[in-house]
N, C-alpha and C positions, 0 to 999 in steps of 0.2 A: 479614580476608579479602582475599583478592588481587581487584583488580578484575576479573583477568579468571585460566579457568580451561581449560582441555580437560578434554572432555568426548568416549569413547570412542576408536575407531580412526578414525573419520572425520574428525575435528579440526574439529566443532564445536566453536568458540569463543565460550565465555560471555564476555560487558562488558555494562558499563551502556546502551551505545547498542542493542546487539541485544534488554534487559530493556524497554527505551524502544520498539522498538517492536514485540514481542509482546506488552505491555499495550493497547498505540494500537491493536492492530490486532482484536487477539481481544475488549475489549471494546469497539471497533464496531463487532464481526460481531453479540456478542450483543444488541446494542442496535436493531438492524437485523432483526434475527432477533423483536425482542419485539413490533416498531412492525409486522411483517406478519401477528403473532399478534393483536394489536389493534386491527387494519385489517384485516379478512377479503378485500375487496372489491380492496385494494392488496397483498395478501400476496405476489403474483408478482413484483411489481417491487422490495419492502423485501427479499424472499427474497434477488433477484438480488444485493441491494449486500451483503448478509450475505454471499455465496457470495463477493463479489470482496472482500472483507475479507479473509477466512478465504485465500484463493488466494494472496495479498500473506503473511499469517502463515506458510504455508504457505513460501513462497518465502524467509522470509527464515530458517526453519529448515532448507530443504535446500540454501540457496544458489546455485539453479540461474543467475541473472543472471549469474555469475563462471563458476563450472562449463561453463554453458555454449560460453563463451566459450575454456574449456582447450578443450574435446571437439572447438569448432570446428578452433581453431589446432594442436593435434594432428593432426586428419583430414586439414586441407588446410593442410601447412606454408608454403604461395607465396603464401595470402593475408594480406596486414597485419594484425597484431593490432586495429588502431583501426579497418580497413573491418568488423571483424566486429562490435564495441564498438556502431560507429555506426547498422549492422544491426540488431543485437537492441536498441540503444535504440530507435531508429525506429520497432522491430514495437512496444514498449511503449508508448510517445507514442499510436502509432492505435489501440491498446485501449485507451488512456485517453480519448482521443477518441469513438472508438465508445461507451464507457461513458457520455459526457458526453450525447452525440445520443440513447440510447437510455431516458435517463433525463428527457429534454427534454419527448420524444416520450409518456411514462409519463407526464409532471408536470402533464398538466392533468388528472386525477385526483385530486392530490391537491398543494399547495404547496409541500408541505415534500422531496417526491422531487425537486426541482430541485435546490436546494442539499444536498440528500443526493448527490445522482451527483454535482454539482459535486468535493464532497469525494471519495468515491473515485477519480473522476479525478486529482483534483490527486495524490491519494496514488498512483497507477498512474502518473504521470508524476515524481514525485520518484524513483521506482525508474529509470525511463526515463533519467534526468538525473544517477545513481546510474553507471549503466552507461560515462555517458562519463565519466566520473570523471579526468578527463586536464587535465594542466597549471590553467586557474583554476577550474574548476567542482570538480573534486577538492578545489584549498585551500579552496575557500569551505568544502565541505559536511562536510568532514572536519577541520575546525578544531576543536578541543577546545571547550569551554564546560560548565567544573567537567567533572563527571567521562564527560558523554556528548558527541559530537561534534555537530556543528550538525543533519546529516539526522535524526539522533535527536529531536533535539528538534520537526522539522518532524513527523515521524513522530507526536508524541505532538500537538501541534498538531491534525495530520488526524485524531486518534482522538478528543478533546476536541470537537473541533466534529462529526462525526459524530456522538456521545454525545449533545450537547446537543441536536441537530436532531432527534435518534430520540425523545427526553424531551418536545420540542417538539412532535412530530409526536404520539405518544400523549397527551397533555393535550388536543390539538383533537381526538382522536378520541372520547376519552372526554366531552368538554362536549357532542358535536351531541346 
């Protein structure tokens, strides 16, 4: 099987890095999604990080970080590609920020939503840091390692420790 394949007229592109991280990502939505089912009391805030999981899967099936970035530099051809790059990274950094604040503010509720929004931040800001992808932060993240490239692997990273904290969080729900 070829590592990577197209897939319809939009030219989605199957590889091991985009399989990396719609696993990381869809199961820490479901993981997130079980710990507000198990936590009635917290289910708005485990809701919330399921929703920005799923927003991230979401994104990395329709591409819009890049798309966006054509739509811009088409509409307005006199602005530099990289002021726009640095734009829509920017807006993602402060919702991952915002995400981090909002889950702070949530986490005396419950212990484990701190290092849960921790994680989705970090994972809304590796998208952020995605976006500038220009000269070393591009070699970094986009370096091969076997067969998916490095943000892949951070990607599966954020979803792995998401997992474990959602598994963490239902075991102390389930002991009180």
């Amino acid at each position: 099987m070829a590592a990577a394949r197209r897939l319809g007229g939009d030219g989605v592109q199957i590889n091991w890095t985009l399989v990396a991280g719609l696993a990381a990502f869809s199961l820490a939505a479901a993981a997130n999604w079980d710990v507000g089912t198990a936590a009635p009391r917290q289910r708005g805030s485990w809701r919330t990080l399921a929703f920005v999981h799923l927003a991230l899967l979401a994104e990395l099936v329709g591409n819009i970080r890049f798309n966006a970035v054509a739509v811009i530099d088409a509409a307005l051809p006199g602005v530099a590609r990289h002021a726009v790059q640095a734009g829509l990274a920017a807006a993602m950094l402060l919702v991952a920020v915002g995400a981090a604040i909002a889950m702070f503010r949530a986490g005396r509720r419950s212990s484990w939503l701190v290092p849960a929004g921790m994680v989705a931040g970090a994972a809304a800001a590796l998208f952020g840091a995605e976006m500038l992808s220009v000269g070393p932060v591009g070699a970094v993240l986009y370096r091969p390692v076997g067969p998916v490239m490095l943000i892949g692997w951070l990607w599966l990273a954020c979803g792995a420790a998401a997992v474990t904290i959602a598994i963490l969080a239902v075991r102390s729900v389930r002991t009180r």
